[in-house]
N, C-alpha and C positions, 0 to 999 in steps of 0.2 A: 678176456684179460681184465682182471682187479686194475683199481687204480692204487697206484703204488703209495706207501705212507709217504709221509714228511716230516720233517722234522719240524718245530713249533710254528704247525698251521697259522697260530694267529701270533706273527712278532711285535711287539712292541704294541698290544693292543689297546684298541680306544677303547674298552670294553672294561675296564678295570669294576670289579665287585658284580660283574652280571653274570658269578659260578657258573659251575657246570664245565666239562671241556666242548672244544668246540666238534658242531656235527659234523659230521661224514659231508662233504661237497655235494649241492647239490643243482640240478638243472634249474637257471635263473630263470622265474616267471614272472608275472607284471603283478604286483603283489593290489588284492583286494577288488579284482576285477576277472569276472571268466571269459574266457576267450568268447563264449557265443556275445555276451555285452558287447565287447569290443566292437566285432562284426558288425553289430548290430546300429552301433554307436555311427561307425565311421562311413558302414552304407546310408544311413541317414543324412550325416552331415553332405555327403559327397552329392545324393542326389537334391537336395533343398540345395545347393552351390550350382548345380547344375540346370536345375530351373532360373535359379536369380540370372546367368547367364543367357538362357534363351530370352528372356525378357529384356536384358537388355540388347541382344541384336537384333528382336522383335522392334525396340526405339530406333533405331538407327538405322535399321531399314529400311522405314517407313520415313525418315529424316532425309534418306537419300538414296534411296533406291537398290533392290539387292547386289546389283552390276557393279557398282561402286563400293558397296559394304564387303563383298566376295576380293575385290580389289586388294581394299585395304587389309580384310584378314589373310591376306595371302602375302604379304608384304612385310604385314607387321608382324610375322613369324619365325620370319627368314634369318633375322640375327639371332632370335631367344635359345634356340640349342647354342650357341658358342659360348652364351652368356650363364649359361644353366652347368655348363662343361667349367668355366674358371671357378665358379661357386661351390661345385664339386672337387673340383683339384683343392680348392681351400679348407677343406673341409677332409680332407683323408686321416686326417691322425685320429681324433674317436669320430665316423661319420653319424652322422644324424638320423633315427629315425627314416625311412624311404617315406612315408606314409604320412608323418607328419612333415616332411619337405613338401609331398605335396599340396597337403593340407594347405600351408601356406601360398604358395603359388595359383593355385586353383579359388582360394576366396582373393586373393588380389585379383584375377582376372573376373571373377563373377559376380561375389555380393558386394568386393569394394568396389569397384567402379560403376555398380546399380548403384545403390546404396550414395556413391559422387554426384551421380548424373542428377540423381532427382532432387537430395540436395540444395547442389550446386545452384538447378534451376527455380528453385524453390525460391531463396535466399538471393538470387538474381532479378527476380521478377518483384521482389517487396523492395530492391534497392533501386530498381527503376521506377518504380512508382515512388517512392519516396524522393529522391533526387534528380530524375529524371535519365536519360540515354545520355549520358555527359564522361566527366573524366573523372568524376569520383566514381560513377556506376562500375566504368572500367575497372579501375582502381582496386574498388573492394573484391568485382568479381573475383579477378586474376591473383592479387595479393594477398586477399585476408580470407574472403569465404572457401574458395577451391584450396589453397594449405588446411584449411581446422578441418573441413568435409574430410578430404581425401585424406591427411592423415590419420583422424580418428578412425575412418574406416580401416585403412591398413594394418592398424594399430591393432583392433578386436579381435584377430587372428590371435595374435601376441599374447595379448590378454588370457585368452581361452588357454593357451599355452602354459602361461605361466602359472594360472590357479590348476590344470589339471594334469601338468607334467614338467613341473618345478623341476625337478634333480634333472632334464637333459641343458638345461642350461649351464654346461659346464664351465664355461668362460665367455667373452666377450667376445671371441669369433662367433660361436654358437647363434649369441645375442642378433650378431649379422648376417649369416645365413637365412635364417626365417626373414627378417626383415628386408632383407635383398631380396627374397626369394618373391615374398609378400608384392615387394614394389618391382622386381622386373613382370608380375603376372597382369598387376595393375597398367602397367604400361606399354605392355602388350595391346590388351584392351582397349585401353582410351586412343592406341595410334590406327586401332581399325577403324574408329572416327576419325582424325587427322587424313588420315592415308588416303582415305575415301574421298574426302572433301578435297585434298589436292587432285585425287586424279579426274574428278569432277570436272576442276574448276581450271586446271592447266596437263591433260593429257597425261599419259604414260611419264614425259619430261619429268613435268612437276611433281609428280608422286615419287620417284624416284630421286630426284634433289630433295624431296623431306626425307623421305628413308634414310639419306645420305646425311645429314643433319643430323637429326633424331635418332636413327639407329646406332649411327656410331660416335658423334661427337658428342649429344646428350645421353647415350644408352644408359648409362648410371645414375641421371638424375633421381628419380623414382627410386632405386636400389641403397641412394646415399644418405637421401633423406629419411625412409624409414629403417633403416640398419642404424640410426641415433635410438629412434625408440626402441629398439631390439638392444642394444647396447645398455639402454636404462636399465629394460627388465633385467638382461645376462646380472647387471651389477646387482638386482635387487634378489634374484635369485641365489645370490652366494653372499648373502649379510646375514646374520644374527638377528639385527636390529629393527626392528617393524618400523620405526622413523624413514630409515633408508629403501625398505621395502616398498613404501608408499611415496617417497619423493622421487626416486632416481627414475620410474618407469616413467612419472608427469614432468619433470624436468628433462629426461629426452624425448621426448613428444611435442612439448615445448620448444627445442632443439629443433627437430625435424618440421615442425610448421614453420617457424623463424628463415631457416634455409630453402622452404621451398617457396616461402612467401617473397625472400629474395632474389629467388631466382625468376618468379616469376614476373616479377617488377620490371628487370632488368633485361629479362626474355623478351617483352614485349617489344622493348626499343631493340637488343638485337637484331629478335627477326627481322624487324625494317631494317633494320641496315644490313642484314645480310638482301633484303630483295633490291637496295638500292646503291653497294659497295660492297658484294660476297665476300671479298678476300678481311677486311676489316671488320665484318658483322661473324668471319669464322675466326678469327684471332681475337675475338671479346668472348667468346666461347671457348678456348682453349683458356684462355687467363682466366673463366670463372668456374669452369667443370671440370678441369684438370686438374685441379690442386684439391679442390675439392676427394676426385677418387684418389688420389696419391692419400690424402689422407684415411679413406677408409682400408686401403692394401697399409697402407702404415701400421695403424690398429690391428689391424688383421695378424700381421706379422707378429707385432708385441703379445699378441694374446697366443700366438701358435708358440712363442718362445719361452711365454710366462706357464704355458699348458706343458712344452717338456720338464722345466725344472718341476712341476708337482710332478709329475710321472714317475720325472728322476727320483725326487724325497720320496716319495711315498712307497715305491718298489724297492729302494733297497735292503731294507729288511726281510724280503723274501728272496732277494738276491741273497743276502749275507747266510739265510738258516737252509741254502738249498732248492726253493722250490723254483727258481729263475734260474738257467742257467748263462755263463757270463754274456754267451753268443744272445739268448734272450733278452735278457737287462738289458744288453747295447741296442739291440735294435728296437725294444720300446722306447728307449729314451731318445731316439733320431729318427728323422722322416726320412733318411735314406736309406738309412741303416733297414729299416721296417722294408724296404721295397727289395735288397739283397736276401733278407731274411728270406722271403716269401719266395723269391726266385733260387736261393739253397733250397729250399724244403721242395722246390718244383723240382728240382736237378734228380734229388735222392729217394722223393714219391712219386712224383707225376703232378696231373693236375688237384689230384686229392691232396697234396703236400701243400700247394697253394693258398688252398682254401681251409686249410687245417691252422696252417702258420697266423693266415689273418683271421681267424675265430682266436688262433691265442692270444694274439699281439691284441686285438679288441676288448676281451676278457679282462687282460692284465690292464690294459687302459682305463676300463670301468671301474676296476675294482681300485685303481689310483683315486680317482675323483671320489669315489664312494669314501677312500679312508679319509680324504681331502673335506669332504664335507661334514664327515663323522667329529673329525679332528677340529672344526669350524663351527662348531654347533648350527652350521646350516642342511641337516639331513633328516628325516623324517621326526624324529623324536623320541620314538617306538622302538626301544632299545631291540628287543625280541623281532620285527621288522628290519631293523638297523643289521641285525646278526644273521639274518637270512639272506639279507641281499648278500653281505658278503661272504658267505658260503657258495651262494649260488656264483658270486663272480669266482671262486677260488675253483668250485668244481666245474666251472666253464674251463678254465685255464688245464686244470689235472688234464679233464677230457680231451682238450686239443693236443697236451704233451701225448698223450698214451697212443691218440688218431697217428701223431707224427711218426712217432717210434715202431707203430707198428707198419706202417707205410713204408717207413725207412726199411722193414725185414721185409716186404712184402705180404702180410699178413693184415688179412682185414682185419679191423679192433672191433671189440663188441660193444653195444653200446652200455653206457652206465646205469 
């Protein structure tokens, strides 16, 4: 089965003077990279992550023995799928990259928290020798050097991101995902040293009152603090402006050192007072980590709100010439709408209807932010580029309509 025409493929286009009509829709690639690079690219990065990893619970080992390190990495595991699960419900309307989510997650657990440790220690042993084992050494430890270590390493993740896959930065949720993702893998890690040294030092009990602390009532610290510097980039990634491009990523990072440098100040006294008054050392914790993550689901929201209205603007001129139909348009433009869609196309296909519906809904997503960026001068630059991508989102979308349709008659589609 042909893909059906349409009526003026490209409405209202950002294209004005770049002749020619537009091409035939075609299947979106990752434009100026072949799949073997990629491959190539990502088993690299994964196994150098995967080493910095063994080295670090080679340290920690050998710090406290593997009885204890087994402990803690068994403990400090235990909450990260549920936390991995709301970062993913947040993220449903265009999801991210699988590959690059990991990306993230996987250098917060391996080369940032090597990368903290040694650091950390590094920059602790010159402030004990300089001031001696006193309340500034504390001080800088916990406040100033473990914030700039640990965040700048979280951060490099980020970085890599934004100079070599700028356009998935679609909005300031996006900006949070990676950086949550970044610091819940970070934090993972560092509580398999926590975890361990509790169960060390106070049996099963005490390992489990810090998991209870730590897992649930700070679980988002780490996620909070660097989802600021993920929020800089999101913002620098959708400006025009090279001023903004180069502030807004070091002004949230700035951000995120500031907040965790305070939390650790404040943490410290905490802790003793939860070891010496529990119920008043966990109610100074609610008061300073709770409003804190209210505020990043805040953000979150506004960006999931601000990311339908582009969807809305930017699709309805293919609503308006035809190629959306009304049932489509509404359920790109709402996240509930999107979840009925996919469960109609399941009723009248099957499971292929499902999975058809959300390659459209995805498609028609892309190709919003695509005219979104075009329209912003924040997209490649490369008009000829610019035109392909969104060809390819257009012929993602034809293709999912034709899968649908012909599912709907019971007749396998052919492919394009």
């Amino acid at each position: 089965m042909n893909i059906p025409p349409v009526p003026s493929p490209r409405p209202a286009s950002a294209y004005a003077g770049a002749g020619g009509p537009p091409r035939m829709p075609i299947k979106l690639n990752s434009p100026g990279n072949t799949l073997l690079i990629q491959i190539f690219a990502y088993t690299t990065a994964f196994m150098v992550m995967m080493g910095m990893g063994l080295v670090f619970l080679l340290i920690i080992g050998i710090n406290m023995g593997p009885v204890n390190m087994f402990v803690g990495m068994f403990l400090a595991t235990i909450p990260v799928p549920a936390y991995i699960t709301v970062l993913l419900l947040l993220d449903r309307l265009e999801p991210e990259p699988p590959v690059m989510m990991a990306m993230a997650f996987i250098w917060g657990a391996t080369g940032s928290v090597l990368f903290s440790v040694l650091s950390n220690d590094t920059m602790g042993a010159i402030a004990h020798a300089v001031f001696g084992a006193g309340h500034v050494h504390n001080v800088l430890g916990l406040s100033v050097f473990a914030p700039i270590n640990e965040e700048l390493s979280k951060a490099f993740i980020l970085l890599v991101f934004f100079i070599w896959r700028r356009r998935e930065f679609d909005g300031l949720l996006d900006g949070i995902i990676y950086g949550s993702l970044a610091g819940l893998g970070f934090a993972m890690s560092e509580n398999f040293l926590y975890y361990g040294r509790a169960f060390h030092q106070g049996g099963a009990g005490g390992a489990l009152f810090l998991l209870f602390l730590r897992g649930v009532f700070c679980a988002f610290s780490h996620p909070l603090f660097t989802s600021m510097t993920g929020i800089g980039f999101a913002i620098a990634a959708n400006s025009r402006y090279m001023a903004v491009r180069i502030i807004c990523p070091i002004v949230g990072l700035i951000l995120a050192m500031g907040l965790h440098g305070l939390w650790n100040f404040f943490g410290t006294n905490i802790m003793a007072e939860v070891a010496q008054t529990p119920w008043i050392g966990l109610t100074s914790i609610v008061v300073i980590m709770f409003p804190g993550a209210f505020l990043m689901l805040s953000i979150a929201a506004y960006s999931l709100w601000s990311e339908l209205k582009v969807i809305k603007k930017q699709l309805a001129p293919y609503h308006h010439n035809g190629l959306l139909s009304d049932e489509e348009y509404k359920a790109a433009c709402s996240l509930f709408s999107r979840l009925f869609f996919r469960f109609g196309a399941m009723k009248k296909a099957g499971p292929a209807g499902f999975y058809h519906a959300g390659n459209l809904l995805a498609y028609a997503t892309e190709l919003a932010f695509h005219r979104k960026r075009v329209e912003d001068g924040t997209a490649s630059g490369n008009m000829e580029l610019d035109r392909q991508l969104e060809d390819g989102f257009l012929g993602g979308v034809m293709e999912a309509k034709n899968a649908l349709a012909a599912g709907a008659r019971g007749v396998t589609p052919r492919s394009a």
